[in-house]
C-alpha positions in Angstrom: -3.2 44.3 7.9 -6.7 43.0 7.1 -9.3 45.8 5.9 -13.2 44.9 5.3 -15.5 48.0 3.3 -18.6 47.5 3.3 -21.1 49.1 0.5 -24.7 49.1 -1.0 -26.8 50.3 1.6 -29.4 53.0 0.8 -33.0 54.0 1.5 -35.5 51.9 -0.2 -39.2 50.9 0.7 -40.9 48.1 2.5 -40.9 45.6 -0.3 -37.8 46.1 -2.1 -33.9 45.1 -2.9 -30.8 45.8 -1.5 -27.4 43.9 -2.4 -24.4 44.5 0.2 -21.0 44.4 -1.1 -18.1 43.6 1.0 -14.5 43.4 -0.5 -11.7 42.5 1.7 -7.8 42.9 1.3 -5.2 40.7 3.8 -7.8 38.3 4.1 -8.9 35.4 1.9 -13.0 34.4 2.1 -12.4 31.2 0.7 -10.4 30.2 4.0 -12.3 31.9 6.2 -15.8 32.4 7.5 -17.3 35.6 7.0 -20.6 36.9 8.3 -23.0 39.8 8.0 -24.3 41.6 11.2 -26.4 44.6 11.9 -27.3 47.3 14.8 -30.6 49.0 14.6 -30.9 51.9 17.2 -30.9 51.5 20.7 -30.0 47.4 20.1 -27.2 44.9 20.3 -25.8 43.9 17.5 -27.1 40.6 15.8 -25.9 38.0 13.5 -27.7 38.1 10.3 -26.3 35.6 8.2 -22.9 33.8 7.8 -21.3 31.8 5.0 -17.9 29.2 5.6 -15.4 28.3 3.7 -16.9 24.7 3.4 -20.4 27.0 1.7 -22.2 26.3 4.6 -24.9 29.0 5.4 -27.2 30.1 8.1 -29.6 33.0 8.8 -31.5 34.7 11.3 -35.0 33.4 11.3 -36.5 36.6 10.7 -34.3 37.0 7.5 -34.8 33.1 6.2 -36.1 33.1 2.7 -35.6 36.7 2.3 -31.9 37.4 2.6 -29.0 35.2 0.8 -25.3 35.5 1.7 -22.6 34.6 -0.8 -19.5 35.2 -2.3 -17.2 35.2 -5.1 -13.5 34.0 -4.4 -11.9 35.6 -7.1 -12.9 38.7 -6.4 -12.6 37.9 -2.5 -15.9 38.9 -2.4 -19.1 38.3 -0.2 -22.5 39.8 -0.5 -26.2 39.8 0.9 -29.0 40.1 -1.1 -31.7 40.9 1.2 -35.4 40.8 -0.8 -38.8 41.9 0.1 -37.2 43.8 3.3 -39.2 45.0 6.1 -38.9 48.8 8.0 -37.7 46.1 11.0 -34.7 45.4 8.6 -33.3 49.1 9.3 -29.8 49.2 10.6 -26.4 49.4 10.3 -24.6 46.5 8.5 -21.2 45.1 8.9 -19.3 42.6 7.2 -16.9 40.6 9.4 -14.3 37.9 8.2 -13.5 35.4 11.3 -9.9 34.7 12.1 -9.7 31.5 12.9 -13.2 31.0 13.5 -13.9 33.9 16.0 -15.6 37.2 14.7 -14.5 38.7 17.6 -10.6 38.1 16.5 -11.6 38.8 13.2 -11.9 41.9 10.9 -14.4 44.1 10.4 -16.2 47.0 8.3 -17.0 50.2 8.8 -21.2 49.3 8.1 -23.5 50.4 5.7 -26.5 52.1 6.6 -30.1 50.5 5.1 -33.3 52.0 5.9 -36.1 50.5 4.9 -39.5 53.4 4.6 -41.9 54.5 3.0 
């Protein structure tokens, strides 16, 4: 049985750094895809960035040039380092690894809260 944890999140202000962690056991990154989502309050959930096995990426608009998705394979290992964030950056975020190629299918977090105020 796959399990995803998610960690990192925190308060900070408009303007700063947040990394996200996610470690993942029962489920290898470097053969799968795995993808970063959040929920803000009172909205669907959205894809915020998502990284294949091949190292192709891609982003949200409203996160490109801000946020960068990776991961390490011997730790099994992704993260998102998410720069100058904005209070619209607020929500829950959950780390999902695809099973064969669906997120739906695939496994997911528990999320880690990130609120960006001042």
């Amino acid at each position: 049985q796959a399990h995803v944890v998610e960690s990192g999140g925190g308060l900070v202000q408009p303007g700063g750094s947040l990394r996200l962690s996610c470690i993942a056991s029962g489920v290898s990154f470097s053969d799968n895809a795995v993808g970063w989502f959040r929920q803000a309050p009172g909205k669907e959930r959205e894809l915020v960035a998502t990284l294949t096995p091949g190292i192709t990426t891609t982003y949200q608009n409203s996160v490109k040039g801000r946020f960068t998705i990776s991961r390490d394979n011997d730790k099994n290992a992704a993260y998102l380092q998410m720069n100058n964030l904005k209070v619209e950056d607020t929500a829950v975020y959950y780390c999902a690894v695809a099973d064969g190629g669906s997120y739906g299918r695939g496994y997911w977090g528990q999320g880690t809260q990130v609120t960006v105020s001042s």
